[in-house]
C-alpha positions as CSV (number, residue, x, y, z in Angstrom):
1,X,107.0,104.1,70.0
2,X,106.8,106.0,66.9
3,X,108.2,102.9,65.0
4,X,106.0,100.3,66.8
5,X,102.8,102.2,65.6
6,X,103.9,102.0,61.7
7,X,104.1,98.2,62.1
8,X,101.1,98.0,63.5
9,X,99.8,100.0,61.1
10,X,101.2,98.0,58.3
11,X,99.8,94.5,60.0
12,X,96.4,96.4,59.8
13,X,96.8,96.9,55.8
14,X,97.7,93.3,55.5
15,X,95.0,91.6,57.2
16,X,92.4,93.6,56.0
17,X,93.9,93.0,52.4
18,X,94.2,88.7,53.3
19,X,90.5,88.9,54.7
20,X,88.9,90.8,51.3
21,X,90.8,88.0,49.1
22,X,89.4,85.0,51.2
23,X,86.0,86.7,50.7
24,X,86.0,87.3,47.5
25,X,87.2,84.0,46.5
26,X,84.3,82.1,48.8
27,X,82.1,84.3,46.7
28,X,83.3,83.6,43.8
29,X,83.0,79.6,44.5
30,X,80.1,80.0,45.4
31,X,78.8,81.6,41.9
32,X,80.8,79.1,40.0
33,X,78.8,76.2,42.4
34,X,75.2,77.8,41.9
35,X,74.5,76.4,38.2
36,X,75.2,72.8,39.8
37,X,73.2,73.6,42.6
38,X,70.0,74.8,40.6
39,X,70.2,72.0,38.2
40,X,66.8,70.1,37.4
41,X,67.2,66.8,38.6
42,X,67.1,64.2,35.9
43,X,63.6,62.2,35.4
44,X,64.8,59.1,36.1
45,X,66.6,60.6,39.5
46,X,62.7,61.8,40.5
47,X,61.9,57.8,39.5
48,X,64.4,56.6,42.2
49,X,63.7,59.4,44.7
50,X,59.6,58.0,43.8
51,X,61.1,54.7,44.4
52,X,62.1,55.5,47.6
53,X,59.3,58.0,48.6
54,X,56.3,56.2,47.3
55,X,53.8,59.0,48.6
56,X,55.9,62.2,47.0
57,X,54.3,64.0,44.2
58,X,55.3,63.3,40.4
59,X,57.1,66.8,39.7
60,X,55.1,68.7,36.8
61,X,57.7,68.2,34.4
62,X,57.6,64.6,34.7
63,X,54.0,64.5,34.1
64,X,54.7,66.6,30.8
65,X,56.8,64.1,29.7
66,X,54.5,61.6,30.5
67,X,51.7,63.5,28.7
68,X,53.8,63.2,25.2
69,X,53.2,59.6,25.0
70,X,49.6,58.5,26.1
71,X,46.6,59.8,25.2
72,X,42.7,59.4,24.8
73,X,40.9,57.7,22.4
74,X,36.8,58.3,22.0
75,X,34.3,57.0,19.9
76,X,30.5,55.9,19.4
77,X,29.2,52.9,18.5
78,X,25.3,52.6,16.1
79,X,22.9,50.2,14.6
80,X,22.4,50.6,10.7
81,X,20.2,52.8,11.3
82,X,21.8,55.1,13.5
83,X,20.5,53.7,16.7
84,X,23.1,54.0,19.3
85,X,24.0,50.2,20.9
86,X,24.7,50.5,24.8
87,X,26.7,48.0,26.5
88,X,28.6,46.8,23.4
89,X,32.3,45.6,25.0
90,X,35.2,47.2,23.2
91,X,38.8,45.5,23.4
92,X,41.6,48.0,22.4
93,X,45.0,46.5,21.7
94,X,48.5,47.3,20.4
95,X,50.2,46.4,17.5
96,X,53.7,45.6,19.3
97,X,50.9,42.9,21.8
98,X,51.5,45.1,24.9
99,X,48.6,44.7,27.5
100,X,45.5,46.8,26.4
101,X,42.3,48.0,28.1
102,X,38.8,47.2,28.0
103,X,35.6,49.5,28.0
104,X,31.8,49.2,27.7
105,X,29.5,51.6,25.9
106,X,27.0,53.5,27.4
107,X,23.2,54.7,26.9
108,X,24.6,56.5,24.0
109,X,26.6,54.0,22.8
110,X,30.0,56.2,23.3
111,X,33.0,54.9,24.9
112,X,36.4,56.7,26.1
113,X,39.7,55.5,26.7
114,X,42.8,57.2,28.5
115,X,46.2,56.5,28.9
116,X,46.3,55.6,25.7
117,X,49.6,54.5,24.3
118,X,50.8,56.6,21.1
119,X,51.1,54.4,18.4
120,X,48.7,52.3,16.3
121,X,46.4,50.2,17.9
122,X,43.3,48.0,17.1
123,X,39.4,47.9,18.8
124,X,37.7,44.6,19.1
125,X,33.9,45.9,18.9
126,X,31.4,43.3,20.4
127,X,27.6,43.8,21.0
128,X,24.7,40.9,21.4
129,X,23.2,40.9,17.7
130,X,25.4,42.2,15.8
131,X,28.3,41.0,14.1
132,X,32.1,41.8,15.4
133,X,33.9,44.4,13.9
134,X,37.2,45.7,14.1
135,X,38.5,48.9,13.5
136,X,42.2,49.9,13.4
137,X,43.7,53.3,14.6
138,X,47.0,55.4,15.2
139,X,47.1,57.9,18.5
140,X,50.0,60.7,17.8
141,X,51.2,61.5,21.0
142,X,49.6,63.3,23.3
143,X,45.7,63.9,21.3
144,X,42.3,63.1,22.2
145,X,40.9,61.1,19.5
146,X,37.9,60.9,17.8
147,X,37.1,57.8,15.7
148,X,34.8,58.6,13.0
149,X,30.8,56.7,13.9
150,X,31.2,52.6,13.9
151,X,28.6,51.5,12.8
152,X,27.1,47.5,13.6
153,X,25.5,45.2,11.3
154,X,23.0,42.5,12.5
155,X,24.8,39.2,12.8
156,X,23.0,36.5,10.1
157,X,22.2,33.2,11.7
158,X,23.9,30.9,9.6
159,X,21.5,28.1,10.2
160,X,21.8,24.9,8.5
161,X,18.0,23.3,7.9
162,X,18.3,19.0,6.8
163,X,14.4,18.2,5.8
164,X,14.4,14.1,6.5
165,X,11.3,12.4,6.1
166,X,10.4,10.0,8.9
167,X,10.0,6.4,7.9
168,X,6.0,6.9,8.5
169,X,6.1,9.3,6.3
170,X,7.9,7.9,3.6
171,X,5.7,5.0,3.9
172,X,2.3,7.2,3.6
173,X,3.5,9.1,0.3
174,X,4.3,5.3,-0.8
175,X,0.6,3.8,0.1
176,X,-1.0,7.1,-2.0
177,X,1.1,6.1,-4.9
178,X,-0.9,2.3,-4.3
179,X,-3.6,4.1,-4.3
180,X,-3.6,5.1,-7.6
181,X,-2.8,1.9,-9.0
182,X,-5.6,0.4,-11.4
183,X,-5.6,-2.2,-13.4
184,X,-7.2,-1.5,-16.9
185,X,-7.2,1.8,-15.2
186,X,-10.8,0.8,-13.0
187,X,-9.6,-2.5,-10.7
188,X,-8.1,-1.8,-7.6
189,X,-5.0,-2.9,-7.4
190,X,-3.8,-1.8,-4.4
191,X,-2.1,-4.2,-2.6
192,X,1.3,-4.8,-4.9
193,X,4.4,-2.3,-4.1
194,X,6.6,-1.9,-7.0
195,X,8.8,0.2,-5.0
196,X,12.3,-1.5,-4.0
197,X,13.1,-1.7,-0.4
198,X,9.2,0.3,0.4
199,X,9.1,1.1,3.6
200,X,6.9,-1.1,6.2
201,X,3.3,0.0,7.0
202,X,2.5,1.7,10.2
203,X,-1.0,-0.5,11.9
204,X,-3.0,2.7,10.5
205,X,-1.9,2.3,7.1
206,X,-2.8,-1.3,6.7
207,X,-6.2,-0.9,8.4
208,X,-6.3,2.5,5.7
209,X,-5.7,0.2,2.6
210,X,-8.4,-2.7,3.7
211,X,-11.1,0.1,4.1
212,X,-10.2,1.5,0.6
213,X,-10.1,-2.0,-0.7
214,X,-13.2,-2.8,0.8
215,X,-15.1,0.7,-0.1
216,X,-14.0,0.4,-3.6
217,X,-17.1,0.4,-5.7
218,X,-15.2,-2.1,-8.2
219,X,-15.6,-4.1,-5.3
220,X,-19.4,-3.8,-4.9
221,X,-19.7,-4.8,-8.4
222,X,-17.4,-8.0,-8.4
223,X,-19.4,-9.2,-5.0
224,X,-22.8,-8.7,-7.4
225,X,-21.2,-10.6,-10.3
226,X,-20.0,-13.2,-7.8
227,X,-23.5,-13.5,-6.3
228,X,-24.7,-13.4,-10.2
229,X,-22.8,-16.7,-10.7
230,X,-23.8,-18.5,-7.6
231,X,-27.3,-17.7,-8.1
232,X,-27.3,-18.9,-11.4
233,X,-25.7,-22.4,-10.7
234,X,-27.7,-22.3,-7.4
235,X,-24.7,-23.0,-5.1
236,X,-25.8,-22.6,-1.9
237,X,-29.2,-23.7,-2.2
238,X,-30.1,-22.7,1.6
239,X,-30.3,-19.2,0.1
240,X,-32.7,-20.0,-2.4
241,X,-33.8,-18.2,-5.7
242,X,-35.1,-14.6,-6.9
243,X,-34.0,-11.2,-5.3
244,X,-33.8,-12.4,-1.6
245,X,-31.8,-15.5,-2.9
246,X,-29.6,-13.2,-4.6
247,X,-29.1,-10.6,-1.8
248,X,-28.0,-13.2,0.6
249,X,-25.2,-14.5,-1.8
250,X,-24.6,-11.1,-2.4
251,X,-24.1,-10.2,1.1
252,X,-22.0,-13.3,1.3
253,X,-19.6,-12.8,-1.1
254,X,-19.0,-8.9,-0.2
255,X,-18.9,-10.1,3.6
256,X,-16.2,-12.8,2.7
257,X,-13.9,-10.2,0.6
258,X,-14.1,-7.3,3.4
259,X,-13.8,-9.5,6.2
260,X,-10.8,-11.8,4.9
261,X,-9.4,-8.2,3.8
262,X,-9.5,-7.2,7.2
263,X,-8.5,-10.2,9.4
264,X,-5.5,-10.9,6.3
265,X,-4.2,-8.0,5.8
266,X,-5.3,-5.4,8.4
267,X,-5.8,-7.2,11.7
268,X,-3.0,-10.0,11.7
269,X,-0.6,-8.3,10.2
270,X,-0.2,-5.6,13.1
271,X,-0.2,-8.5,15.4
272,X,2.7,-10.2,13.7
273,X,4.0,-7.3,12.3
274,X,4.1,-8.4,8.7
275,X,3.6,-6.5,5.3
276,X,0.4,-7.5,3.3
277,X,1.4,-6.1,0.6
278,X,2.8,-8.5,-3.0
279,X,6.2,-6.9,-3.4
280,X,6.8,-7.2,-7.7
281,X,10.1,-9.3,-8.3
282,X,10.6,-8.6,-12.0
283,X,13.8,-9.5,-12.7
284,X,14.8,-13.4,-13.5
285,X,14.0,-16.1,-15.1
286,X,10.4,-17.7,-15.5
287,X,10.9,-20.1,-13.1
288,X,12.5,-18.4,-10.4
289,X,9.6,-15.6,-10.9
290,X,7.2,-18.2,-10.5
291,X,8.3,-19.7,-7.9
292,X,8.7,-16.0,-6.1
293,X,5.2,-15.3,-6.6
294,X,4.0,-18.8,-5.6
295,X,5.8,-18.3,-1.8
296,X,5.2,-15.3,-1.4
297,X,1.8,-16.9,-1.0
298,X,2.9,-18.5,2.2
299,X,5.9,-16.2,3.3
300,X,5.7,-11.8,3.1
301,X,8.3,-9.5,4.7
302,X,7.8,-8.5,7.9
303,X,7.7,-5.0,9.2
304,X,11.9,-5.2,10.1
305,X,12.0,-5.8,5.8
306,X,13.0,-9.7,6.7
307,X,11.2,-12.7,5.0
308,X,9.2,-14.8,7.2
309,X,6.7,-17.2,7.2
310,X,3.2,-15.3,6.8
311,X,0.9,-16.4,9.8
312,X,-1.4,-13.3,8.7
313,X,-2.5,-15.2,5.5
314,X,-2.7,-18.5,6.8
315,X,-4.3,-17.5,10.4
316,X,-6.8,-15.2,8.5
317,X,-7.9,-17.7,6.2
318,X,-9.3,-19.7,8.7
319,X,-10.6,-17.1,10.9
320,X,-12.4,-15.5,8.2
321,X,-13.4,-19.1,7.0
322,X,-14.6,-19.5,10.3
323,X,-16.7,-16.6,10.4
324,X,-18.4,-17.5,7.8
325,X,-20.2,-20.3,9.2
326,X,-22.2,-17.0,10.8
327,X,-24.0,-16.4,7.4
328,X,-23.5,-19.3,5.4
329,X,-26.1,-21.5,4.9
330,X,-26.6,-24.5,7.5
331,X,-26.4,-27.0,5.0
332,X,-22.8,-25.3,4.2
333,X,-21.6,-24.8,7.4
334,X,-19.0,-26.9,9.6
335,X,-15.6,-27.8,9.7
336,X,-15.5,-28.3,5.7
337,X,-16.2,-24.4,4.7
338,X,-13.5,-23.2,7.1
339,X,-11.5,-25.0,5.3
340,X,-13.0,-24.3,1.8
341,X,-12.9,-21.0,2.3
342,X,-9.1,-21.0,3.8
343,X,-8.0,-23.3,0.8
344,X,-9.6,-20.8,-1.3
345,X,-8.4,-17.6,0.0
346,X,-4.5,-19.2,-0.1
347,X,-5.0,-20.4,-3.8
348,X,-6.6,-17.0,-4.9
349,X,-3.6,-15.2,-3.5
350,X,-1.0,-17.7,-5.2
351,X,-3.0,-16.8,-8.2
352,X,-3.3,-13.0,-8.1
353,X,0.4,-13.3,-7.4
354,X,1.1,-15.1,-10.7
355,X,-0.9,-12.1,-12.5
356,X,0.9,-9.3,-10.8
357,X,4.2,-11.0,-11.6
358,X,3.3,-11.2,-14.9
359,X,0.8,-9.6,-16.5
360,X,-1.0,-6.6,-14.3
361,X,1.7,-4.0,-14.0
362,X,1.9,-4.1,-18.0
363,X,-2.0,-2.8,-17.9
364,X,-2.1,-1.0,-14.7
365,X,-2.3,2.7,-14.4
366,X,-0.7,4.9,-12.2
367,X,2.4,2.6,-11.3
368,X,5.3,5.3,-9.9
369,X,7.9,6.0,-12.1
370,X,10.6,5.3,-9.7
371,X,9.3,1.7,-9.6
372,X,12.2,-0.8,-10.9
373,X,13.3,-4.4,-10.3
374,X,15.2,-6.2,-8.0
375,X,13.4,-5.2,-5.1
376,X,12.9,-9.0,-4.1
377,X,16.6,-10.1,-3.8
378,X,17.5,-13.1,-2.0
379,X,13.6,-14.6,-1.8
380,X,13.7,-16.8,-4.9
């Protein structure tokens, strides 16, 4: 029994000495495993665990790291004079052309953005008025940045102004240089363009140069020396002699200028729309100026600058020529003085033609300077 107890005693000692190893080696596994086991996990580990858990919280050290490379960028945009400029739009965008973020200022023309990449970057500044700007930056890392004041100038209207004169008006500026036109520097001479290529007359203008023609007092005084002449070789007896003889030749003679000036040059000519005006040749030989002068008794331009055959002349001789048997004496009236006068009034123009042609722009006054020749091409 003795020997049995000392065995069992001895069995004791062992098991108690196989149990403390196994402990202490668990124990020490278990330090060596605790540094694996209280390892951060990696960020790109919390990524794929955020992959899979799409609700889970973004562990504080991830948004650290985050936080090193995005930050904010502020700034205020003025007027010249310091004004601030709401609702200006501001474009921010990245050197490298990753996608970039928009923003409009406020009342107090200040704008934020966040979640700015670090790194240079560029602001597109846009505001009704004023002229675009652009204004380069750099964020370092994680930084709230202030720009320094960006100031706006008023945008300048480049506007582009072409000052054309219509053809009207061309043509009025043309009739006052007529106007001016005297021969000997007192005689109307008002009715020869020395202008190339004029421009046509407008109804008002022709009706404006037969009541200046008519008005003129040059043209009192050649109706008195007219009547002068009659009275003196007592054509027209009807009207008799002395002052009441005179007047009525008088009145005849001013009636038959204003009234052929009308109808011929005034009246007709807006029906037809023809020029009554003697456009000067000046270039040429003798003949083929003569001969320019002489049709141009029978044919004028019309108002689309093309020759044609001049019903205004013609038609108004005989109309006036027939009004004329109104104040004419009887003995003088009929079929005969229409066609007198008509005759007359054709002839005079063939004549006056020959003289401006000629002779009255060398003693007129007040022909423009940018009068030259060859006006009359093509009507030889």
């Amino acid at each position: 029994m003795k020997r049995w107890s000392g065995v069992a005693t001895r069995c004791e000692r062992a098991w108690g000495l196989l149990t403390g190893s196994i402990l202490w080696v668990s124990l020490a596994l278990q330090l060596a495993g605790a540094p694996v086991l209280c390892q951060t996990p990696s960020a790109a580990a919390l990524h794929e665990n955020r992959g899979m858990l799409p609700d889970s919280p973004v562990p504080k050290i991830l948004l650290e790291e985050q936080s090193d490379t995005t930050g904010t960028v502020r700034g205020t945009i003025s007027d010249s004079a310091g004004a601030p400029v709401p609702g200006g739009r501001i474009n921010l965008t990245y050197d490298d052309n990753s996608p970039g973020d928009d923003a409009v200022s406020g009342e107090d023309g200040s704008f934020v953005f966040t979640g700015v990449k670090a790194g240079p970057f560029r602001l597109q500044i846009e505001a009704a008025g004023f002229a675009p700007k652009q204004v380069p930056g750099v964020l370092h890392g994680a930084e709230t940045l202030e720009l320094p004041a960006i100031t706006l100038t008023i945008q300048v209207a480049a506007t582009q102004v072409r000052v054309e004169l219509t053809v009207e008006e061309i043509a009025q500026e043309q009739v006052r240089d007529q106007e001016k036109q005297r021969i000997a520097g007192f005689i109307p001479n008002f009715y020869v363009s020395y202008v190339p290529d004029a421009a046509p007359l407008q109804p008002k203008q022709k009706f404006h140069l037969a009541y200046k023609a008519s008005l003129d007092p040059v043209t009192f005084l050649f109706a008195g020396i007219q009547a002068g002449v009659e009275q003196a070789t007592n054509q027209y007896k009807g009207y008799g002699q002395g002052a009441s003889g005179y007047a009525k030749r008088y009145g005849a003679a001013y009636a038959d200028f204003a009234i052929g000036t009308f109808v011929s040059n005034a009246i007709f000519p807006s029906v037809f729309k023809q020029d009554p005006r003697y456009f000067y040749k000046g270039t040429g030989s003798v003949g083929s100026r003569t001969r320019y002068a002489l049709k141009s008794a029978v044919f004028c331009k019309g108002d689309n600058r093309e020759w044609q055959f001049c019903y205004s002349v013609i038609l108004g001789s005989l109309v006036a020529g027939g009004i004329s048997n109104a104040y004419y004496p009887d003995s003088d009236r009929g079929a005969g003085l229409v066609f007198r006068n008509a005759a007359l009034g054709i002839a005079g123009t063939a004549g006056v033609n020959l003289l401006e042609e000629f002779l009255l722009k060398k003693i007129s006054k007040g022909v423009p300077d940018n009068s030259n020749a060859g006006a009359q091409g093509g009507h030889n």
